[in-house]
N, C-alpha and C positions, 0 to 999 in steps of 0.2 A: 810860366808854361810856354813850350816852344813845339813849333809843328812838328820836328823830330819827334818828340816826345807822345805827339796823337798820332804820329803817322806810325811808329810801333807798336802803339795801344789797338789801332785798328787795326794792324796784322795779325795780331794776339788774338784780338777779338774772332777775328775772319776765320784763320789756321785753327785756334783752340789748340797751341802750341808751341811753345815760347822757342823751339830749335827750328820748324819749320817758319816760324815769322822772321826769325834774326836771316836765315839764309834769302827769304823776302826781299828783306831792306838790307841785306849786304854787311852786315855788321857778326858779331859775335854774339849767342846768347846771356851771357855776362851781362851784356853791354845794352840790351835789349831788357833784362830785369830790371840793372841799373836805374836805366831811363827810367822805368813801369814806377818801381818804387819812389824815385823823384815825384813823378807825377799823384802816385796815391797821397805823397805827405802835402802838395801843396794844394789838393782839391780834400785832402784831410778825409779821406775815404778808400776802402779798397775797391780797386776795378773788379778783381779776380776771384774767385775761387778756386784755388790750389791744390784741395784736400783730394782730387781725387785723379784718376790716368788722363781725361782731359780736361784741360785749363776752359772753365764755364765762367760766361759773365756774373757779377752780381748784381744787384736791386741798381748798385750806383752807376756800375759798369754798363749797365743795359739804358739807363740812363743819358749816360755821356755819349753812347756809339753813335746816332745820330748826328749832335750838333757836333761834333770831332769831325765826320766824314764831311758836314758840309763848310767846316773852316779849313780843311782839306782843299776841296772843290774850289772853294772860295780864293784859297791862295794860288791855287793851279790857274786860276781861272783872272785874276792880275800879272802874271807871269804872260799869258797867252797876250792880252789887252797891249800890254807894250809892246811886246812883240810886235803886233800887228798895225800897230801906229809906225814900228818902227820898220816896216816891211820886212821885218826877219822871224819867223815862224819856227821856235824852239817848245824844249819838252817833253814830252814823256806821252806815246801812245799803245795801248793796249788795243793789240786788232783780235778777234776771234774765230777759229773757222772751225764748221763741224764734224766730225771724226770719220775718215774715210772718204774726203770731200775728192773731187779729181777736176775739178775748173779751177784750171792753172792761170785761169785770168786775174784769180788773185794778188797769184804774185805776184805778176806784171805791173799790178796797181800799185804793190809795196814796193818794187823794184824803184818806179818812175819817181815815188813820191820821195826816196830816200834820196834820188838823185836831184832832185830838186831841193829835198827841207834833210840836209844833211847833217842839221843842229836837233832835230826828233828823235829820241831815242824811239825806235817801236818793237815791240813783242809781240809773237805770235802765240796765240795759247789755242788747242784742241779741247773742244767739249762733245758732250750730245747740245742739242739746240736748246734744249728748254733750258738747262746751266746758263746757255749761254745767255740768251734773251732776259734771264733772273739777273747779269752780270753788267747789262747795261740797262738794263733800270737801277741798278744800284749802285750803277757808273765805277763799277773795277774795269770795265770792261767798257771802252770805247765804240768799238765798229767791230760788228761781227756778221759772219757770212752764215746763215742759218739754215735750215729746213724746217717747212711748218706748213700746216693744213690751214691757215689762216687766211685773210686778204688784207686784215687791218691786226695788229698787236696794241696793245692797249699803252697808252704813254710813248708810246715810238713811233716814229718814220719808218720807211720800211721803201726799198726799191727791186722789184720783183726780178730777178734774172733768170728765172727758169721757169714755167708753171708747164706741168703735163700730167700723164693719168699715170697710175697706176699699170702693170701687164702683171702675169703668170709667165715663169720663166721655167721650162721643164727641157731634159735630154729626148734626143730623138730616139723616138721606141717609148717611150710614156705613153702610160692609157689616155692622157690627157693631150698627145702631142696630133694626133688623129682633126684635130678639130684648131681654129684660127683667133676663136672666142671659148668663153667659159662663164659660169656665172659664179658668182661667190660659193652658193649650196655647194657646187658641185667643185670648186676649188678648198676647202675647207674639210672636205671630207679625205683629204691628205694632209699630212704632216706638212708642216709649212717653216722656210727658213728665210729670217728676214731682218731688218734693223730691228734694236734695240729701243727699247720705249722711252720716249725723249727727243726722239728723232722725226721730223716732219713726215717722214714715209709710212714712218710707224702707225703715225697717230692717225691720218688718212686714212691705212688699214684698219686698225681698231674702231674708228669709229661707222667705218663702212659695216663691218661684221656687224656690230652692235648692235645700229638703226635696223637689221633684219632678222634682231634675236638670236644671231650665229655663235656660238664659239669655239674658233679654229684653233687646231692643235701649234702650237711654237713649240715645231721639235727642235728646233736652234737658232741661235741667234749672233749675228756681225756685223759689225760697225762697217766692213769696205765693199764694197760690191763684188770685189776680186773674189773676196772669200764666199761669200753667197754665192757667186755663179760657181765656183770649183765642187763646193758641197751639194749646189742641185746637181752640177753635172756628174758626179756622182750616183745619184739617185740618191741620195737620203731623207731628200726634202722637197717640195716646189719652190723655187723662187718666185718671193714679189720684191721686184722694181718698179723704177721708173722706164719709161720708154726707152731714153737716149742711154741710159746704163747697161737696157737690155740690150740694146744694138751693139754692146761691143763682143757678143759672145755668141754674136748669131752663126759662128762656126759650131756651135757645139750646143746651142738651148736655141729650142723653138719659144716667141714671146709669144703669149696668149692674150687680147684683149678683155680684160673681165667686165661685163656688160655691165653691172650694177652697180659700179661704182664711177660714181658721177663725179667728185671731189679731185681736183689733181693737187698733185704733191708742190708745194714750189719751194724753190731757191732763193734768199734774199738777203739784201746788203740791210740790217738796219741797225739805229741810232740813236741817240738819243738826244731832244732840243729843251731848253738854248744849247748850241754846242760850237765851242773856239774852232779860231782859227784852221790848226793842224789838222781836223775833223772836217772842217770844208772842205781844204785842199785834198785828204785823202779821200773824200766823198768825188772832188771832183775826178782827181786820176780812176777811181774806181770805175765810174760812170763809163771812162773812156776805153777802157779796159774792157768790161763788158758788154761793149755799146752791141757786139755782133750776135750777144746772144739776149741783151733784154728786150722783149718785148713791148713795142709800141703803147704808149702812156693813151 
């Protein structure tokens, strides 16, 4: 048995797709069965179910995915060890950030850490938050930059870079633009356009409606702020933001404070522990990166 051989089986497992896994791991689907089948004859069981459009674990295969991903980890994780004995910090990082994001201070953290640890290979992957935060609990996913109604994530570390409220974001001439604040009731009784659910903004929204037996109309929905401010301004919808998102469009949308929602949305770098070398250092460049905009610990 060879980690080649688990580190396919877990794409397999993950994709449910033997051509999306092979282009995962860089090889040829061929060549990615090949391995699969070695590996069922010498654990003398099959991992897969085939029979049908996508490729499902079996009894053995559901079996195996855990201690695979942690002889994974395991060997990633001796890799890092010498490394770090050896002051040279190589490897393989997975950063994630959530879709529509515009704190470019990220980059800046990816930028510095590459120029520093230019033996890490890193990737950038785009999700909603809650993907993401599933992705490092289950460690595909190293350091991700999220949105979340939270203050604490369960099994993670977490470093806040943004917390604020909630606004109503409407074009001038709206019935609703007359006034500075709004309350939900009265925000809710229009069509509403806003993140997608998974998204920390979202879920702040949702839960606020909720907790007052509301529920508001999601006449549309997008991932980038760009597209939300263009479609309220519009009129098709009211915009809910965050503050600093609504501030870039105050040429063209009045932001409305919504009294009733107490909960703000925030931003955050988090991780998961024990966690190697290459993870400190980009913790550390991160830190530095958004030291202008994280809020006092």
């Amino acid at each position: 048995m060879e980690l080649r051989q688990l580190e396919y089986f877990v794409a397999v497992a993950e994709e449910r797709n033997f051509t999306r896994a092979a282009k995962r791991v860089h090889i040829s689907q061929s060549g990615v069965s090949a391995q699969i089948r070695q590996l069922e004859r010498e654990l003398g069981a099959e991992l897969f179910d085939r029979s049908g459009r996508a490729v499902s674990l079996t009894i053995a295969g559901e079996a195996a995915l855990e201690p695979a991903r942690a002889a994974l980890a395991a060997a990633k994780s001796v890799g890092q060890a010498v490394g770090e004995v050896a002051d040279l910090i190589r490897g393989r990082l997975t950063v994630g950030m959530v879709i529509g994001c515009t704190v470019t201070p990220l980059f800046d953290a990816l930028a510095s850490f590459h120029h520093a640890h230019p033996g890490v290979e890193l990737t950038l992957v785009e999700d909603n938050s809650d993907r993401l935060i599933e992705g490092v609990r289950d460690g595909s996913v190293d350091l991700a930059l999220v949105g979340t109604a939270l203050t604490t994530l369960d099994g993670l570390d977490s470093l806040t870079i943004i917390s604020e409220q909630l606004v109503a974001a409407v074009p001038f001439g709206h019935p609703l633009s007359t006034s500075r604040r709004v309350a939900l009731r009265d925000l809710v009784a229009h069509p509403i356009v806003c993140m997608p659910p998974g998204t920390g903004l979202r879920t702040v929204f949702d839960r606020a409606c909720a907790a007052v037996d509301l529920q508001p109309t999601i006449a549309l929905e997008a991932s980038a702020a760009d597209a939300i401010a263009d479609l309220a301004g519009r009129g098709l919808a009211v915009a809910v933001l965050s503050e600093s998102m609504a501030a870039h469009y105050r040429d063209r949308l009045t932001a409305l404070t919504i009294t009733d929602v107490d909960a703000p949305a925030r931003l955050a770098l988090v991780w998961k522990n024990p966690h190697g070398p290459a993870v400190r250092e980009l913790l550390a460049h991160g830190r530095r990166a958004f030291s202008d905009l994280t809020p006092g610990d």
